[in-house]
C-alpha positions as CSV (number, residue, x, y, z in Angstrom):
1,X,126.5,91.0,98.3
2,X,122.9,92.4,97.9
3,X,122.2,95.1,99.9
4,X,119.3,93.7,102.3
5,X,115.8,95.1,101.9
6,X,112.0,94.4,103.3
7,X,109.8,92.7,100.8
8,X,106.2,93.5,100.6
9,X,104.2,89.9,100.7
10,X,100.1,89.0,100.0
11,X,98.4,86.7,101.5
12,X,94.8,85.0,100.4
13,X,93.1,83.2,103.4
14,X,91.4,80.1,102.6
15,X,88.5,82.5,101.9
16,X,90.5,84.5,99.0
17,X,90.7,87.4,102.2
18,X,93.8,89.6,101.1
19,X,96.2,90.4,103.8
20,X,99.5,92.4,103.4
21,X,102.6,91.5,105.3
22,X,106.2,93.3,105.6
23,X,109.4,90.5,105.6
24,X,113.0,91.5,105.5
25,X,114.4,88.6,104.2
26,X,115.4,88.0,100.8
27,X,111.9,87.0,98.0
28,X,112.0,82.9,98.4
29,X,112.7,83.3,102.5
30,X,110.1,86.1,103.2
31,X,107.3,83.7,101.5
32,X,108.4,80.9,103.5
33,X,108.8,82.9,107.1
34,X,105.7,84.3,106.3
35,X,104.0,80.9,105.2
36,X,105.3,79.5,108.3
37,X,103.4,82.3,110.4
38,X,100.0,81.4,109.0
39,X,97.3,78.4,109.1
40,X,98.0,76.2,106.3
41,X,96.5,76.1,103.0
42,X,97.1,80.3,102.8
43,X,99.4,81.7,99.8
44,X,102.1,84.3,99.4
45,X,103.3,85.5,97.1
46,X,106.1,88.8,96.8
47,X,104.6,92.0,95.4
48,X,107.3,92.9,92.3
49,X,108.7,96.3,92.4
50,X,107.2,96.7,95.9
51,X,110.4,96.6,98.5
52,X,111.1,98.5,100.8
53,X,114.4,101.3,101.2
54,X,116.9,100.7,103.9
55,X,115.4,103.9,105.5
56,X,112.2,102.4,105.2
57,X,113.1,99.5,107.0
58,X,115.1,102.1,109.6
59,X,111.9,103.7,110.7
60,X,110.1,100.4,111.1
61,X,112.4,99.3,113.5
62,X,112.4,95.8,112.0
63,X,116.1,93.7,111.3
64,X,116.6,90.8,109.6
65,X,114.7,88.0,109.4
66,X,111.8,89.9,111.1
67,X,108.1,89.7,109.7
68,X,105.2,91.7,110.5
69,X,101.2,91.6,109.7
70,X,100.9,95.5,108.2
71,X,97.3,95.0,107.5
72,X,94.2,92.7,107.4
73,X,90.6,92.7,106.1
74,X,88.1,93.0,109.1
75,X,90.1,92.9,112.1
């Protein structure tokens, strides 16, 4: 079994606004929790090459199945 490991996802608002959010869940299930977290009509998409270490995901205190907002433009 894969070892489990925090995805790095981008978001575009409706207005093409970036926002970055962390998901530890595997690439097809940290686009839909995340998805599922935002208003409709946003996109996701997994950054490639951007997960995170299992000691990264240690000193964010986050398990599986957890998502978090890590940053946004203006707030």
């Amino acid at each position: 079994m894969a070892e489990a490991v925090a995805h790095i996802v981008r978001v575009l608002t409706d207005s093409r606004d970036p926002r970055v959010w962390l998901a530890f869940a595997p690439p097809d299930e940290a686009i839909t929790r995340v998805l599922d977290a935002v208003p409709e009509g946003w996109a996701a998409t997994v950054l490639p090459g951007c997960a995170l270490s299992p000691a990264d995901v240690s000193a964010l205190h986050i398990g599986p199945g957890d998502i978090r907002e890590i940053s946004s433009r203006g707030d």
